[in-house]
C-alpha positions, 0 to 999 in steps of 0.5 A: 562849218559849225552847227548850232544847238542853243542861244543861252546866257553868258556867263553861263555853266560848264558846258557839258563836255560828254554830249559833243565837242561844244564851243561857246561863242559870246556877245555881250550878255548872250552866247551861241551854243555849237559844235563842228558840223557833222554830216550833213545828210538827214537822219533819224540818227542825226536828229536825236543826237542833236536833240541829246545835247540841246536836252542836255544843255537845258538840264542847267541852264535856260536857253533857246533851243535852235532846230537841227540843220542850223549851220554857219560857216565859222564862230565869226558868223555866229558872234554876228547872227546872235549880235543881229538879233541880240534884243530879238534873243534877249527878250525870247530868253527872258519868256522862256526863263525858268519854264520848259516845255511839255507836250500834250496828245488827246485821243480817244480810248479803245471804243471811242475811237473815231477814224473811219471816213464819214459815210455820205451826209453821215450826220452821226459822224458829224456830231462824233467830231464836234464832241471831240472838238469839245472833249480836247477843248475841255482838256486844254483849257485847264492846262493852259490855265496852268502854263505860262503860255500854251499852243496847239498844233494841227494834228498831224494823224487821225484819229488824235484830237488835240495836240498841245504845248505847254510853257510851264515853271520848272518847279509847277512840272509835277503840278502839271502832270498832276492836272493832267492825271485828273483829267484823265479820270475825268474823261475816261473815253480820252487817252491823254499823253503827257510828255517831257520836259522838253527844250521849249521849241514852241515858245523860242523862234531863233 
């Protein structure tokens, strides 16, 4: 049993060696990334251990990052899952070519914060909620116009008001942050956390 960590160009860089027992499976112009299987058991401990070698993949090269849990009987089996989908992957690497991810959380600061239940027909809770609304809105649209593609995700906790991802140019990263920073100043009730660069899980289904 092997488990998968990227789908990548081939020929491609060293692969490297440090991380994991890395094997490189080829077909034609594209190559799966993997390594034997470890436990199969879920575990915080897995987890980052597969996310260290898919951050240490991207350090030199682009790929697409595959989600931990992805597990193929053999390296036969991966040559025939990339040679399925060997269009379908080709096209999502070139999306993703030369950007990475960054990941945007919007909440309010210290006072602002608004994570109580609404009291019964609290129109003053409402009318908190759509300025929110409005405030992460006004977040996100200059970041986005700065990315080459952008989503936002339902927020997983209260009070948080935006959760974005960003698909940005390796070379923009630090133009990026830097929007991020004046928009900080801008809206001083926000707390805007910016963090990466990451794999691009969002913009890459594999």
């Amino acid at each position: 049993m092997i488990e998968l960590y990227a789908v990548t160009d081939h020929p491609m860089a060293p692969l490297p060696e440090e991380v994991a027992p890395l094997r490189l499976v080829p077909y034609r112009d594209l190559a799966a990334v993997c390594a034997p299987a470890g436990d199969a058991e879920v575990s915080p401990e897995a987890l980052w251990r597969h996310e260290e070698v898919v951050e240490a993949l991207m350090r030199d090269r682009d790929l697409l990052p595959v989600r931990y849990g992805t597990r193929l009987l053999d390296e036969a089996a991966a040559a025939r899952a990339v040679a399925d989908r060997r269009d379908e992957l080709a096209a999502a690497l070139q999306r993703v070519r030369g950007a990475v991810e960054l990941a945007v959380r919007v909440v309010p600061a210290g006072d602002a914060r608004e994570d109580r239940e609404p009291e019964a027909g609290g129109a003053a809770y409402m009318r908190a909620r759509r300025a929110a609304a409005d405030a992460a809105s006004a977040i996100h649209g200059p970041l986005a116009c700065r990315a080459r593609a952008s989503a936002q995700r339902p927020s997983a906790v209260r009070p948080e008001l935006l959760r974005g991802a960003y698909l940005v140019d390796r070379a923009a990263v630090p133009r990026f942050r830097g929007a991020v920073a004046g928009l900080q100043r801008e809206h001083p009730r926000l707390r805007i956390l910016c963090t990466g660069p990451w794999p691009p899980y969002s913009f890459a289904e594999t």
